[in-house]
C-alpha positions as CSV (number, residue, x, y, z in Angstrom):
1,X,12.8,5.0,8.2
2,X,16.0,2.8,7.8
3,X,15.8,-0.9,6.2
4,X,15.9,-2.6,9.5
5,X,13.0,-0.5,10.1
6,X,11.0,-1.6,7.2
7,X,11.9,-5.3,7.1
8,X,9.7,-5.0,11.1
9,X,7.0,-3.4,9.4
10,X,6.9,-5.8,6.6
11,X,7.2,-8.9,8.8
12,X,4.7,-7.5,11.1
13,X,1.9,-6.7,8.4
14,X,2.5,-10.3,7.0
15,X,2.3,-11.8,10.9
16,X,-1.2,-9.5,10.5
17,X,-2.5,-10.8,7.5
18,X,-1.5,-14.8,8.5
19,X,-3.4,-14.0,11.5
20,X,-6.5,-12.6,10.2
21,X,-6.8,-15.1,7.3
22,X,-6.2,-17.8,10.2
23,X,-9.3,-16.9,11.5
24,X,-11.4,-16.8,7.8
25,X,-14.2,-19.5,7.5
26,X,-12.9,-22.2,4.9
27,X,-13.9,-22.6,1.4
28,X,-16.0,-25.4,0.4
29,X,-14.3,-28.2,-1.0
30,X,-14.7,-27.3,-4.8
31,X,-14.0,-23.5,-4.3
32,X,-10.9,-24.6,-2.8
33,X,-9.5,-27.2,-5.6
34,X,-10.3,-24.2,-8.1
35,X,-8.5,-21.2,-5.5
36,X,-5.2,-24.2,-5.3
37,X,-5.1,-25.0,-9.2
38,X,-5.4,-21.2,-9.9
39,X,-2.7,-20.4,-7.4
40,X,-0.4,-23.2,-9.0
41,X,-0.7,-22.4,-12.3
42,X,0.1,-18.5,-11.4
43,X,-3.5,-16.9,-12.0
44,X,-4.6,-14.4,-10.1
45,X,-7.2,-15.0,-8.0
46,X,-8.6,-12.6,-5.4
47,X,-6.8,-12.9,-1.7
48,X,-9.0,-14.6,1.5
49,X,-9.6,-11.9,3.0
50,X,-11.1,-10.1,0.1
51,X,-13.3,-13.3,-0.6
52,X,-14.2,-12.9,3.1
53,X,-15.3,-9.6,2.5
54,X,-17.0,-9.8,-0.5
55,X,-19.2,-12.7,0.9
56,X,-19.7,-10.3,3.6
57,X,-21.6,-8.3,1.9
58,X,-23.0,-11.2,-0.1
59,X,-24.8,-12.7,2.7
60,X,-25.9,-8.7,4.5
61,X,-27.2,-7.5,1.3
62,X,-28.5,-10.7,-0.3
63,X,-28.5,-8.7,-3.6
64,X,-30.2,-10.6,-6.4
65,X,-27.8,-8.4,-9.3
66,X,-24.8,-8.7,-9.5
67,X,-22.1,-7.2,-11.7
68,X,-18.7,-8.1,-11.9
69,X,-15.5,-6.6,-13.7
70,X,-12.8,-8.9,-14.6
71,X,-13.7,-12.4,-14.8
72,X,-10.9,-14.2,-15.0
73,X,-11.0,-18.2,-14.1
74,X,-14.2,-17.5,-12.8
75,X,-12.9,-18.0,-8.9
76,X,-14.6,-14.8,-7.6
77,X,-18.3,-15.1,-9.7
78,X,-18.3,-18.5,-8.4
79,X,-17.2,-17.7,-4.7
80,X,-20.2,-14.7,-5.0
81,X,-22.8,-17.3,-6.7
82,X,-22.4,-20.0,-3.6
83,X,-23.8,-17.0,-1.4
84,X,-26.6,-15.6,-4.2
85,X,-30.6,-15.7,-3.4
86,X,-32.3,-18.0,-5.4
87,X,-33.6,-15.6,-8.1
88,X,-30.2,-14.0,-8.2
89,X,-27.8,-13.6,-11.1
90,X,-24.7,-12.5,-11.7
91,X,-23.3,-10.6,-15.3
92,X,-19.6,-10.8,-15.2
93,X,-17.2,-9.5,-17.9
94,X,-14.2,-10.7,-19.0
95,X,-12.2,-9.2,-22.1
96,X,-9.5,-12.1,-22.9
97,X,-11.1,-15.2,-24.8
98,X,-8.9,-17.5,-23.2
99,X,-9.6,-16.9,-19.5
100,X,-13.5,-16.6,-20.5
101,X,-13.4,-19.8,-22.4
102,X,-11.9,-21.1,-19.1
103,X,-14.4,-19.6,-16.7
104,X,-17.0,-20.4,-18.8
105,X,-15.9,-24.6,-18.5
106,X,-16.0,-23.6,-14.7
107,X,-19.2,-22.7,-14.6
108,X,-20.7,-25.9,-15.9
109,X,-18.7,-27.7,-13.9
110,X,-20.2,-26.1,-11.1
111,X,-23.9,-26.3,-12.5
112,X,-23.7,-22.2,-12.7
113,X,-25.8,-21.8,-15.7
114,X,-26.5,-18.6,-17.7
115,X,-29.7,-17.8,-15.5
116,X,-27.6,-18.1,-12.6
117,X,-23.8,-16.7,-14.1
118,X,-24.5,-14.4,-17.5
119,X,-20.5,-14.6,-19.1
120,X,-19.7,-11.2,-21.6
121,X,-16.6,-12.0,-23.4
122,X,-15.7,-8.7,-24.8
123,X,-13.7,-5.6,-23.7
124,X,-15.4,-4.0,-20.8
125,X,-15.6,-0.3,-21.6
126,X,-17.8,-1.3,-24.2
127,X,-19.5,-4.1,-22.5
128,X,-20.5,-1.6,-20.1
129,X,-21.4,1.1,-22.3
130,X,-23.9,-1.4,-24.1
131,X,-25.8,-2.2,-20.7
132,X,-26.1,0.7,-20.2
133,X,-27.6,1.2,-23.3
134,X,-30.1,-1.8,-22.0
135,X,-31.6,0.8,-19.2
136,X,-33.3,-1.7,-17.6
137,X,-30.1,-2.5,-15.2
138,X,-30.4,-2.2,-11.9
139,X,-26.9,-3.7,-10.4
140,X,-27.5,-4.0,-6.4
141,X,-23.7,-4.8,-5.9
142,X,-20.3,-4.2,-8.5
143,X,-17.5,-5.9,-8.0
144,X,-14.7,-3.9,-10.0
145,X,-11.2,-6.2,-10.7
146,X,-10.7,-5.3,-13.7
147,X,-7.6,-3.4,-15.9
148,X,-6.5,-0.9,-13.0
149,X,-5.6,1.5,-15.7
150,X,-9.3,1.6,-16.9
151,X,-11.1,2.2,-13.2
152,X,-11.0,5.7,-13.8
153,X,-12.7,5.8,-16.9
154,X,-15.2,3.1,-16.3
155,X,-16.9,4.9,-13.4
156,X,-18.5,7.1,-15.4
157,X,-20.6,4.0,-16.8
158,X,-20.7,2.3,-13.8
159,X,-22.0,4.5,-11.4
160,X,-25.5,4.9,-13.1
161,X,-25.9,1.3,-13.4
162,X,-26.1,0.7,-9.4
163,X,-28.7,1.2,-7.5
164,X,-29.6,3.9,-5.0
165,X,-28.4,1.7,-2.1
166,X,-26.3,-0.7,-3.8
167,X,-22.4,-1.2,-3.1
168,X,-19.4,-1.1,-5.4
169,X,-16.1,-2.7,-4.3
170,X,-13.0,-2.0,-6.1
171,X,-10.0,-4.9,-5.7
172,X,-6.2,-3.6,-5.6
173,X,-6.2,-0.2,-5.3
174,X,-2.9,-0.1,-3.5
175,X,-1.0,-1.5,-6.2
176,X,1.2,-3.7,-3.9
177,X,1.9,-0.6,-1.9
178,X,3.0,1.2,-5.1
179,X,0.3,3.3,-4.5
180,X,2.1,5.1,-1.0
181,X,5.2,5.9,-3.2
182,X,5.9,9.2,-5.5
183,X,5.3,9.1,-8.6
184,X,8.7,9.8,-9.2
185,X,9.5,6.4,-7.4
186,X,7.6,4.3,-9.3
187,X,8.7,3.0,-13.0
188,X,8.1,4.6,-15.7
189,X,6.0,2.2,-17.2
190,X,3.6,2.0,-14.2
191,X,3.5,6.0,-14.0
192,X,0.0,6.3,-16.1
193,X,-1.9,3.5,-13.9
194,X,-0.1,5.1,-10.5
195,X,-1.6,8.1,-11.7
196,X,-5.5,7.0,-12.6
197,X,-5.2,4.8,-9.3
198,X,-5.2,8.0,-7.3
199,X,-7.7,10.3,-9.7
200,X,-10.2,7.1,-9.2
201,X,-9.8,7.0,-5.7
202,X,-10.1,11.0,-5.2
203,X,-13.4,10.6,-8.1
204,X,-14.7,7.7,-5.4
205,X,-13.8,9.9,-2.3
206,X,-14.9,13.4,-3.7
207,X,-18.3,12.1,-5.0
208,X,-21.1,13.5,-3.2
209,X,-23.7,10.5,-4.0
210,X,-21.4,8.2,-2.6
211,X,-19.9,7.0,0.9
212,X,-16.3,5.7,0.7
213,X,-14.4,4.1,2.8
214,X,-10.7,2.3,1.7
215,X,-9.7,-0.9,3.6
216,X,-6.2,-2.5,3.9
217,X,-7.4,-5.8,3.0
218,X,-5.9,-8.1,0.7
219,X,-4.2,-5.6,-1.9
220,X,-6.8,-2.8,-0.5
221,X,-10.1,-2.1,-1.2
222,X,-12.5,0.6,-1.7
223,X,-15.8,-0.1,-0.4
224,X,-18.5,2.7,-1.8
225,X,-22.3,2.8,-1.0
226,X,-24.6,5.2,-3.5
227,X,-26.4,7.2,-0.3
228,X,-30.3,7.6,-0.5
């Protein structure tokens, strides 16, 4: 493919992506301040169309626990909490003190409580590891953003903490596209996380007690139910 070739592609999957998030409902008005002072400040937030999709399965699952990976600002725990059952909570993690000291202002702001958001400011392998340790979690739906580097080697944790039943979505697992290349294309200093991109996504695809399927959506997405 020549590079007339690929600038068509490209403007044609943008022309794709403005069309579908055209057609995605709005936020309300105080998701939306948050999603525009995230966006100007350069924090990364997760795309409309993955919000879409993770409300999706918000509002066809009503699950009532909720883990999440990679708190951030708090954007995405907040986005899932607007759609949570009334006896619902959410447990998201979030390793860097700054952007959990942030969410956690977020929260109250949004009268998000601990009985509604539980915060876990520490490093997530080991966040995960200790509830685990708890055995008495029972996460109907994961929501995995975290350290792309670390997927693979969080799965083994996470896997036994959803339910027979339950979902777990994992955000970017295309990298920006980086994903399609070689390995021999990509930097050397994005080699390693090229390479435990594609042994999580073979772990997720391989694994008999899950069904996966990978979307193009927002930076892609691997959608995976633990069958019955």
């Amino acid at each position: 493919m020549d590079q007339e070739e690929e600038l068509c592609d490209l403007r044609e999957s943008e022309r794709l992506t403005v069309f579908i998030e055209s057609r995605t409902p709005s936020l309300p008005a105080p998701l939306a301040e948050l999603e525009e002072k995230a966006l100007a400040e350069n924090v990364p937030i997760i795309r409309p169309m993955t919000q879409n999709l993770l409300l999706f399965f918000m509002e066809l699952n009503a699950p009532r626990n909720v883990l999440e990976i990679g708190t951030g600002v708090g954007f995405s725990a907040l986005l899932m909490e607007s759609a949570l059952p009334e006896n619902g909570r959410i447990t998201t993690i979030e390793k860097d003190p700054a952007r959990a000291a942030e969410a956690a202002e977020h929260f109250t702001g949004f009268g998000a409580g601990p009985e509604r958001i539980r915060l876990i400011q520490k490093d997530a392998q080991e966040a995960l590891e200790a509830l685990a340790a708890e055995e008495k979690q029972n996460f109907d739906l994961i929501f995995l953003d975290g350290a792309k580097g670390q997927y693979i080697r969080y799965l083994p944790v996470l896997l036994p903490l959803l339910r027979t039943g339950g979902v777990l979505i994992t955000d970017n697992i295309l990298k920006g596209g980086e994903l399609l290349d070689s390995r021999y294309a990509v930097t050397r200093r994005n080699r390693t996380i090229h390479r435990r991109m594609l042994e999580y996504l073979d772990a997720l695809c391989g694994d008999p007690q899950l069904r996966t399927i990978l979307l193009e959506t927002g930076d892609g997405m691997a959608v995976s139910l633990k069958k019955k």
